[in-house]
C-alpha positions in Angstrom: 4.5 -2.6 34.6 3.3 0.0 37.7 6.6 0.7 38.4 7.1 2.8 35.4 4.5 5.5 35.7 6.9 7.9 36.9 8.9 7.6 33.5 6.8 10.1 32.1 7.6 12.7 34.8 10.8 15.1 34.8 13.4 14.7 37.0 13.8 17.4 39.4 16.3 19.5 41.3 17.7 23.3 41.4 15.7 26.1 39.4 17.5 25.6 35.6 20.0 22.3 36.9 20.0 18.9 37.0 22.1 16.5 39.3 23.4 13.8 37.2 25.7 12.7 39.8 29.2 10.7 38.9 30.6 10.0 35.4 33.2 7.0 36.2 33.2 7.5 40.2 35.9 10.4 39.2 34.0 13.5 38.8 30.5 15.3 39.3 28.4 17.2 36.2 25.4 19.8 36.6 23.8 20.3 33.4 21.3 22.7 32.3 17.7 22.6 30.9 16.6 25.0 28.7 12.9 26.1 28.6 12.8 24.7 25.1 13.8 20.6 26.5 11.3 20.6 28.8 8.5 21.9 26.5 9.9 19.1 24.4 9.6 16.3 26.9 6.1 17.7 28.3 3.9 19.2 25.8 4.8 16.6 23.1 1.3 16.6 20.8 -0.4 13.4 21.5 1.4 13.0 25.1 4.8 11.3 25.7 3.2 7.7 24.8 1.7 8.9 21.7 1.7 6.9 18.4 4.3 9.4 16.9 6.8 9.3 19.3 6.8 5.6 19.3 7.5 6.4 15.3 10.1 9.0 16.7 11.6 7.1 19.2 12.2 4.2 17.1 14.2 6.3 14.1 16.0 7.4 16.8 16.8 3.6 17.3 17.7 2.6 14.0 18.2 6.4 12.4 22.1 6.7 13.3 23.6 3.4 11.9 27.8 2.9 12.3 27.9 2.4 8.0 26.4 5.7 7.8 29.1 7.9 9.1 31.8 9.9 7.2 34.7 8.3 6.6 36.5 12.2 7.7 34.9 11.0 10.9 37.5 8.3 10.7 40.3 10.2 11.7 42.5 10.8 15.5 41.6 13.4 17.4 43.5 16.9 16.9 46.3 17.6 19.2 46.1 18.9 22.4 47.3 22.3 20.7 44.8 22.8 18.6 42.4 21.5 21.2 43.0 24.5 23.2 42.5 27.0 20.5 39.5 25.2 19.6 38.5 26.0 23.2 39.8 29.4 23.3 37.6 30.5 19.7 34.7 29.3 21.8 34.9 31.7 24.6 34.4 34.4 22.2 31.2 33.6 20.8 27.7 33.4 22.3 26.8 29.7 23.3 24.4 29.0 20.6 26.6 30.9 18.2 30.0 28.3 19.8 28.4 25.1 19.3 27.1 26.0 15.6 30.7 27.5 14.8 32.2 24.0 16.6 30.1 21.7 15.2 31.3 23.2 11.5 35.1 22.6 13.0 35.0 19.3 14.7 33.2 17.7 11.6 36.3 18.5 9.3 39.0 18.4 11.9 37.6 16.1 14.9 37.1 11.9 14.8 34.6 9.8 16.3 36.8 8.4 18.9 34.8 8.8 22.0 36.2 6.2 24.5 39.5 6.0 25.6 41.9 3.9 23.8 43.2 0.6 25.7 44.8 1.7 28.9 44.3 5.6 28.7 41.6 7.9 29.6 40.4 11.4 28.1 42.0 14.0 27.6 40.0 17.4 28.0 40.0 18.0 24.6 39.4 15.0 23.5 36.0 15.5 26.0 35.6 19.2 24.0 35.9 17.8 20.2 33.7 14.8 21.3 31.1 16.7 23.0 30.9 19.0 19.8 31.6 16.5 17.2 28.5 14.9 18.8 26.0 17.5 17.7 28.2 17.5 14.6 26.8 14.1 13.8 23.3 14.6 14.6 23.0 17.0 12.5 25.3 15.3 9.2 22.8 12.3 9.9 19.8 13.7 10.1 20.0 15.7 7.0 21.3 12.9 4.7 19.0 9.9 6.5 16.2 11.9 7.4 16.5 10.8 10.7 15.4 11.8 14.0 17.8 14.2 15.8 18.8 13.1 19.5 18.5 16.2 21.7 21.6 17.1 23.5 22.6 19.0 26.5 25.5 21.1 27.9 26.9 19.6 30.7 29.7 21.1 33.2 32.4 18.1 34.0 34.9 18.8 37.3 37.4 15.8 37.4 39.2 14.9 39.9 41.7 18.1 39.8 39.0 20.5 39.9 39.1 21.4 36.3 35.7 22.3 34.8 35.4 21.7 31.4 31.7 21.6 29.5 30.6 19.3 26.7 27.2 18.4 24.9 26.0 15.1 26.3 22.9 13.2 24.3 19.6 13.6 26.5 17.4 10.6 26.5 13.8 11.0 25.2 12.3 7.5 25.2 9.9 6.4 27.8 10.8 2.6 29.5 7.4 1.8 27.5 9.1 3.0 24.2 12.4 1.2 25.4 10.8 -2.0 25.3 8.7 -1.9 22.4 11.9 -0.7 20.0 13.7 -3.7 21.7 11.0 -6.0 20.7 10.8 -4.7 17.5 14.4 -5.0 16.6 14.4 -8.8 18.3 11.4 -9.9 17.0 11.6 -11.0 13.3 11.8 -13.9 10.5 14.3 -15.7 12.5 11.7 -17.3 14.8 9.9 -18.5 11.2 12.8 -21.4 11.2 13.2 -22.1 15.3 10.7 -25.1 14.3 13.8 -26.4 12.2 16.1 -25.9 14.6 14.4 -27.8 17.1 14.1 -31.0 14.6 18.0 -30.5 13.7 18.8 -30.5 18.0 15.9 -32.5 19.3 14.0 -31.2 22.6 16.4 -31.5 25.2 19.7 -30.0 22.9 16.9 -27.4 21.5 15.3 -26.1 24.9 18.7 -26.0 26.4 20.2 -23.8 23.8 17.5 -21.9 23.5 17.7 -20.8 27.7 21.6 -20.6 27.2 20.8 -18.2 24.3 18.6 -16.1 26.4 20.2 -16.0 29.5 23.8 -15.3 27.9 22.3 -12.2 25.3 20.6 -11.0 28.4 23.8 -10.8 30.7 26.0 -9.2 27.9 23.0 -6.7 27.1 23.5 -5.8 30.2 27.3 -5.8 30.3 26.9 -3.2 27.3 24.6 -0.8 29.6 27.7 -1.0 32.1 30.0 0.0 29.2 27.9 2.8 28.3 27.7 4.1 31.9 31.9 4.1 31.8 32.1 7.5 29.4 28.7 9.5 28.5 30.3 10.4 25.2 29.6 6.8 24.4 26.5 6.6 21.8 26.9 3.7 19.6 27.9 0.3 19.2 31.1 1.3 17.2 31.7 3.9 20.2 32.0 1.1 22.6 34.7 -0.8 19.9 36.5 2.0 19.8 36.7 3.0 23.1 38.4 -0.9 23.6 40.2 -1.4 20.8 41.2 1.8 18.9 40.5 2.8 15.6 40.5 -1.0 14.2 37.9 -1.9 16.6 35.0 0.7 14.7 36.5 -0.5 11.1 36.0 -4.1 12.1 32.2 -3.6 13.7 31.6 -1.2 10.0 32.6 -4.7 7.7 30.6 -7.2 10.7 27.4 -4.7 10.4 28.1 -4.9 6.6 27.7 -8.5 6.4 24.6 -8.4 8.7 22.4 -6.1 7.0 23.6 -7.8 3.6 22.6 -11.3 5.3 19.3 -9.7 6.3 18.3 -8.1 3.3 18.9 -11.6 1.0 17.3 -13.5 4.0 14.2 -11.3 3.2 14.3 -11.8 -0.2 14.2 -15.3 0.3 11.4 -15.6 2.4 9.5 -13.4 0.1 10.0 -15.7 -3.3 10.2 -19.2 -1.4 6.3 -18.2 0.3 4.7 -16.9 -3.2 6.4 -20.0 -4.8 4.6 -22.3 -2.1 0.9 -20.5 -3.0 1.5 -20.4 -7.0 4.1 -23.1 -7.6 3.6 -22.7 -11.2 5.6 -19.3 -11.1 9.4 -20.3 -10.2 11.4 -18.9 -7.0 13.5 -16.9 -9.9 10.4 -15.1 -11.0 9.5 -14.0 -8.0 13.1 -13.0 -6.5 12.7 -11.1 -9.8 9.8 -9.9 -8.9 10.8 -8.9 -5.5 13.5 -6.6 -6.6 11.1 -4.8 -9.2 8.9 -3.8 -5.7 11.9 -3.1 -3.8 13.6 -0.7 -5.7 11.2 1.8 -5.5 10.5 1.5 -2.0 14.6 2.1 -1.5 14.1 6.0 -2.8 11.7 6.4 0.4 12.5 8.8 3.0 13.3 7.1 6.3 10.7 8.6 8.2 8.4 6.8 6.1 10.1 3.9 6.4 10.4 3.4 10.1 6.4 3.5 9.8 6.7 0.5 7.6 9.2 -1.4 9.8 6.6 -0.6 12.8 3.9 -2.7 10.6 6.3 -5.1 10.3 6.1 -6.1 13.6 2.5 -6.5 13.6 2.4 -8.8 10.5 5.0 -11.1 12.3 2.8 -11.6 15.3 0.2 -12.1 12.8 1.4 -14.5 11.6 2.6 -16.3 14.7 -1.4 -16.0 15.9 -2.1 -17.6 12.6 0.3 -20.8 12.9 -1.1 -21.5 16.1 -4.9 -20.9 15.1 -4.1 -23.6 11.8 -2.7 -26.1 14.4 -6.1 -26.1 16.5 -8.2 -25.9 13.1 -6.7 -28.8 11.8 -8.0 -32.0 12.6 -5.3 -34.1 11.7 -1.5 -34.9 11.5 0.5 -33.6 9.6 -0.2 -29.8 10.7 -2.4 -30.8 13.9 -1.6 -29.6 17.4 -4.5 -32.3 18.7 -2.6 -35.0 16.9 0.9 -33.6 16.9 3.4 -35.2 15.1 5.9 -37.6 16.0 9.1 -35.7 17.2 12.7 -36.6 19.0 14.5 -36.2 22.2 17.5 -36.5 20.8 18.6 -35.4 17.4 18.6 -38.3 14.9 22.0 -36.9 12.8 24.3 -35.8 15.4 26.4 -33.8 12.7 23.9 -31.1 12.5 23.5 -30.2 15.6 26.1 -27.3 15.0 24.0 -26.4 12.4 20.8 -26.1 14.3 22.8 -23.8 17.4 23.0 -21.0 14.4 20.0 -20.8 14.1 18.7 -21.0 17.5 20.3 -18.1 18.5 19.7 -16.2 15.5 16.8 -14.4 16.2 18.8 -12.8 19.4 20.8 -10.5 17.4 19.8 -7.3 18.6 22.9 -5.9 20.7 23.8 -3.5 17.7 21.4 -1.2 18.1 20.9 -1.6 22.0 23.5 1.1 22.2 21.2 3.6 21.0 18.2 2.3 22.7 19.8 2.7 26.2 21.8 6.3 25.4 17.9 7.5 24.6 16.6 6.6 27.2 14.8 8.9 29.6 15.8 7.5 32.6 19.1 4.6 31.8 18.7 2.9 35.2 15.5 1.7 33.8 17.4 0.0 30.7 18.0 -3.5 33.1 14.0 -3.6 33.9 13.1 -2.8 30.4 15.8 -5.7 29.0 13.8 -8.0 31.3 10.3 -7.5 29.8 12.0 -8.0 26.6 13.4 -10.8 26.9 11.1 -12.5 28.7 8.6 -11.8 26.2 11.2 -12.6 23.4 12.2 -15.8 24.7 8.2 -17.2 25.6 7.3 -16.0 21.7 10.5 -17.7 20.5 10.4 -21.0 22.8 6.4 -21.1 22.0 7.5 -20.6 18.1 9.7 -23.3 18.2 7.7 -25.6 20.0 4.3 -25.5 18.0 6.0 -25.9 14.4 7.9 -28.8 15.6 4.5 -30.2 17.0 3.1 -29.6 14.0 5.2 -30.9 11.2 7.9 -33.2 13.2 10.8 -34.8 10.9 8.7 -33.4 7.9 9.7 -29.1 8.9 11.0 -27.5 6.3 13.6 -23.9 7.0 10.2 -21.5 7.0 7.7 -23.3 8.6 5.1 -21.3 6.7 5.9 -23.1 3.9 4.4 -26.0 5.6 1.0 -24.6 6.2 1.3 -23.4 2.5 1.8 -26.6 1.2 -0.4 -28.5 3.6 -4.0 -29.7 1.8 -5.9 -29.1 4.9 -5.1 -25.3 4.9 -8.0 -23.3 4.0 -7.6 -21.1 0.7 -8.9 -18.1 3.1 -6.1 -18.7 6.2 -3.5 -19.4 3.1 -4.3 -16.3 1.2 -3.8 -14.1 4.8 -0.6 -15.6 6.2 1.0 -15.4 2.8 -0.2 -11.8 2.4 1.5 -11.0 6.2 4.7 -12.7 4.5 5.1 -10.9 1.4 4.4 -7.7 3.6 7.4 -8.2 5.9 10.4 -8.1 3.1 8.7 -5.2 1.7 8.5 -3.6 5.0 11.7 -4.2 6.5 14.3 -4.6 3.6 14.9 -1.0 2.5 14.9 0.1 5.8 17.9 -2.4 6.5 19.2 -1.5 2.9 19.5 2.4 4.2 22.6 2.2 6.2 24.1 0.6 3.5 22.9 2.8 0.9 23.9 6.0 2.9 27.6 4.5 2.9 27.9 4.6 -0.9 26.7 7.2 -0.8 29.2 9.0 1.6 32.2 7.2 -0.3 31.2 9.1 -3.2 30.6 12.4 -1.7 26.6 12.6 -2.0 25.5 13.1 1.3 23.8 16.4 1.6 26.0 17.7 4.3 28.1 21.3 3.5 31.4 20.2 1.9 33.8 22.2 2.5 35.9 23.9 -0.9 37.7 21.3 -2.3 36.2 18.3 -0.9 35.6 15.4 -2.8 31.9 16.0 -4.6 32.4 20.0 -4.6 31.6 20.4 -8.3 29.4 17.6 -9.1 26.2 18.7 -10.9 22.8 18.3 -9.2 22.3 15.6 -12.2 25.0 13.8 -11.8 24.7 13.4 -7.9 21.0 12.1 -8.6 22.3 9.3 -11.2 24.8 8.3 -9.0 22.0 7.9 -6.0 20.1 6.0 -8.6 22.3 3.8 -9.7 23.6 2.5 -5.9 19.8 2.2 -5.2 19.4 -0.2 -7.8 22.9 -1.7 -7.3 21.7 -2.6 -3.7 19.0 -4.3 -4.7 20.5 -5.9 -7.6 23.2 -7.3 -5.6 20.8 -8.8 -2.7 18.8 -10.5 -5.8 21.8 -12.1 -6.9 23.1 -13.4 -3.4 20.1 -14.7 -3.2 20.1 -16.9 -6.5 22.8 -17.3 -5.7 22.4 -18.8 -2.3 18.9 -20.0 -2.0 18.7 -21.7 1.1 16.9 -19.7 3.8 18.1 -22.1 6.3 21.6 -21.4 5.6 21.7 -17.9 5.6 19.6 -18.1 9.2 22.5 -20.7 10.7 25.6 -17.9 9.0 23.7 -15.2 10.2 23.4 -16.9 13.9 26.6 -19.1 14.5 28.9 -15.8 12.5 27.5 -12.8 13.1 25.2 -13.3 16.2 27.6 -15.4 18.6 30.4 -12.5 17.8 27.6 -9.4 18.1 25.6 -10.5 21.0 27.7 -12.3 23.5 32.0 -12.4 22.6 32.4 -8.6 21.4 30.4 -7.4 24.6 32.4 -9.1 26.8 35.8 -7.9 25.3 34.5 -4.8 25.8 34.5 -4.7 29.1 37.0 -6.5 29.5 39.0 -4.0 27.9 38.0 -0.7 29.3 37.3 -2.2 33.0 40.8 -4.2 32.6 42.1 -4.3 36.2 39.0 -3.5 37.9 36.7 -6.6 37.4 36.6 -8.9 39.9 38.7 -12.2 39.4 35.8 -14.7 39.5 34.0 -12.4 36.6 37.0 -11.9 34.5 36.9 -15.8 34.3 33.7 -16.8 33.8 32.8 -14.0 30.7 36.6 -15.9 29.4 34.6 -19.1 30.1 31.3 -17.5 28.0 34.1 -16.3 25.0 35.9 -19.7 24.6 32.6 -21.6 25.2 30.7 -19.0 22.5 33.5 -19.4 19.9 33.1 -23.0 19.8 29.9 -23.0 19.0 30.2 -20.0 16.7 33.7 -22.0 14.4 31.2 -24.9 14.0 28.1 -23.8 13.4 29.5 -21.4 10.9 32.0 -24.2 9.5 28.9 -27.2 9.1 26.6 -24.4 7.7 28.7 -24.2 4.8 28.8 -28.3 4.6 26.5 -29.9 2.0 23.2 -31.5 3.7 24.4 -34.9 2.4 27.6 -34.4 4.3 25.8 -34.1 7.8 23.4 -36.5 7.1 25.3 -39.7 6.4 24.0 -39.5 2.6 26.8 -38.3 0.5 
């Protein structure tokens, strides 16, 4: 970690400019600092490393979410034509006064189509209305999520022809330190609670193996989406990079696949939080509770975001709580089950081979983290950093994981049940004391991180329906509606959020389940095919033949796994096992 002492410092160069050197080996940008920036990246309260940026940097991480943008946003770009006047208005007003008077236009006229569709590039006004449009949706955002503005810059482009054109590029503010701890935070959570499962279902050598292809391969296409990033800085999210590949399509498809996700999340949460109490009080049923959970949550979804980033940051802590504290009951514990000195008897090989496919789900599913490391790297102080910081995380990641997956299958062998947790629980050699903390770090992490992964899907409703609190234009949808009426409607999707992920989960009460769907559908497609599409895509003709095959090789090989881990998670236990 000594090499990143200099991530604190400011870049320098000319009085005012900046050297940013070549966007897409075509063209050079100088971009200006205004006094203001580098009071903002120096004289932060607290220093750069503070607690609050952290908090900052962190919103700024999970603050601009695809489901949270407009469907106007949705749209092509203008034409060229009005491109041009758009450009031509500008160069009569002031430069604060332009990009205030753009931003209003490129929200109601402009679309979020930053990358180049298959086989094209940018056009200059397509660089203008993105540029603009980009401030357009820091602002829309922040006001309806609460969430913390990117900073942007105006930067001078020259292609290749000599033509100068300027546009507002996002300015990274996170330090390599910040970088890695809002990777860790988004990869660290209650998917490693069921690894000890997924080693039982595989055995040790299918289980180790997967879990070194899982981090090897989410490492390389993290990577691969840094490189995708670096192809246009207009780039910011993970919908930006399927749009820049596949067109318009490409951003609906990731909206409906980020859709599932945070829906999967939430009801995995839920889950967690009923199936634990249940274990400490079985004489209160898992319907109660569920119940219960959605009685806490619903208040907690009427938080501001700020507020609720805070929370997801405590999250964190109660899940290497309670890590520490699975460890600490496997050397207190004198005897098998639950004993790390007298482990229990474990397997190879896995005793039913059906459910191996089962077990690859959820193996991999506490790697899903490539949706938001879009928005990690674009705030990042320095970028060419973003490859060191993915390999602190990840080795970190994968020695917390491996170590996770190990111990509980020490500890509990054939006997594991989907959260290992509920082992301890339900083990008689658990003392009331250690039982009473671990479950109190378990409630805390649904109520933590649920309505912060409920917000992006909150914030959708409510843009369908015209309640954000952007400025609608006359005649826009939700012009008209009464201040009462907009706060019923916000009340009722609040509570239809959480009624919903109640339901799903009564619905579908199996932890384990949702953890294999959530890996072998959502993760195999997030993490490791759609990343390499992408740059497959927008680098077509200009990969090298040998890496062209092999990511085809990673795609075919990742499917396969991905059809039938999905395809036996939906199969009855008694199918895999033999028993039906």
């Amino acid at each position: 970690m000594s090499g990143f002492h200099d991530d604190d410092a400011i870049d320098s160069g000319s009085p005012g400019h900046l050297e940013i050197g070549s966007w897409g080996g075509r063209s050079q940008r100088r971009s200006s600092f205004t006094p203001a920036f580098v009071d903002h990246l120096i004289h932060d309260v607290g220093g750069v490393n503070s607690i609050e940026n952290y908090t900052r940097s962190y919103m700024r991480a999970v603050g601009f979410h695809e489901l949270a943008r407009s469907p106007s946003n949705w749209h092509g770009f203008p034409s060229d034509d009005e491109g041009d006047r758009y450009h031509d208005e500008e160069e009569d007003l002031g430069d604060d006064e332009a990009q205030e008077e753009s931003a209003s236009a490129a929200i109601q006229n402009a679309a979020m189509n930053y990358g180049t569709s298959p086989g094209s590039r940018l056009n200059d006004a397509a660089v203008r209305h993105a540029g603009h449009l980009f401030i357009s949706r820091q602002g829309s955002l922040a006001s309806r999520m609460e969430a913390e503005p990117l900073l942007v810059r105006k930067e001078s482009i020259t292609d290749e022809h000599g033509k100068t054109i300027t546009v507002n590029i996002a300015v990274g503010q996170s330090t390599i330190y910040q970088t890695i701890f809002n990777s860790i935070n988004t990869l660290v959570g209650i998917g490693l609670l069921s690894l000890p499962l997924g080693f039982r279902l595989s055995g040790w050598i299918i289980g180790i193996g997967f879990m070194f292809f899982s981090m090897l391969s989410t490492a390389y296409t993290a990577k691969i989406i840094a490189v995708c990033m670096e192809s246009n800085p207009v780039l910011i999210t993970y919908g930006d990079l399927a749009w820049a590949a596949f067109g318009k399509k490409g951003r609906v498809i990731i909206s409906i696949i980020f859709f599932l996700e945070l829906l999967a999340a939430c009801v995995a949460l839920v889950i967690l939080f009923a199936d634990s109490l249940h274990d400490l009080m079985p004489t209160v049923s898992v319907l109660t509770w569920k119940l219960f959970c959605g009685l806490v949550l619903t208040p907690l979804c009427f938080l501001p975001l700020r507020l609720l980033s805070v929370t997801s940051i405590l999250g964190i802590v109660c899940t290497f709580s309670i890590v520490g504290m699975i460890f600490l009951s496997g050397l207190v514990t004198q005897e098998s089950p639950g004993s790390l000195i007298h482990p229990a008897k474990t397997y190879m090989l896995p005793e039913h081979w059906s459910q191996v496919p089962l077990s690859l789900g959820i193996l991999i599913s506490p790697w899903g983290g490539h949706s938001v490391f879009p928005n990690i790297y674009r705030d990042m102080r320095h970028p060419y950093k973003f490859e060191k910081a993915m390999k602190v995380t990840y080795t970190f990641t994968f020695l917390l994981d491996l170590s996770m997956g190990v111990v509980g299958y020490l500890l509990f062998g054939d006997y594991v049940k989907d959260i290992v947790t509920s082992n301890i629980l339900l083990n008689p050699q658990t003392s009331n004391g250690l039982s009473i903390a671990l479950i109190s770090f378990i409630a805390a992490i649904p109520i933590t991180k649920t309505p912060l992964n409920a917000r992006p899907i909150i914030s959708t409703f409510e843009v369908l329906l015209g309640l954000d609190q952007r400025v609608l234009a006359p005649g826009e949808e939700g012009v008209g509606m009464t201040a009462f009426a907009r706060g019923m409607y916000s009340v009722l999707i609040r509570v239809g959020c959480v009624f919903s992920f109640i339901t799903i989960a009564i619905l579908v009460p199996s932890f384990e389940r949702i953890m294999a769907l959530m890996g072998s559908a959502l993760c195999f497609l997030i993490c490791i095919i759609l990343p390499l599409m992408f740059r497959l895509r927008i680098f077509a003709g200009k990969l090298p033949r040998s890496t062209v095959i092999f990511d085809w090789c990673l795609i075919v090989i990742s499917s396969i796994f991905a059809i039938t881990g999905t395809a036996t998670a939906m199969m009855p236990r008694e199918v895999l096992t033999g028993k039906a």
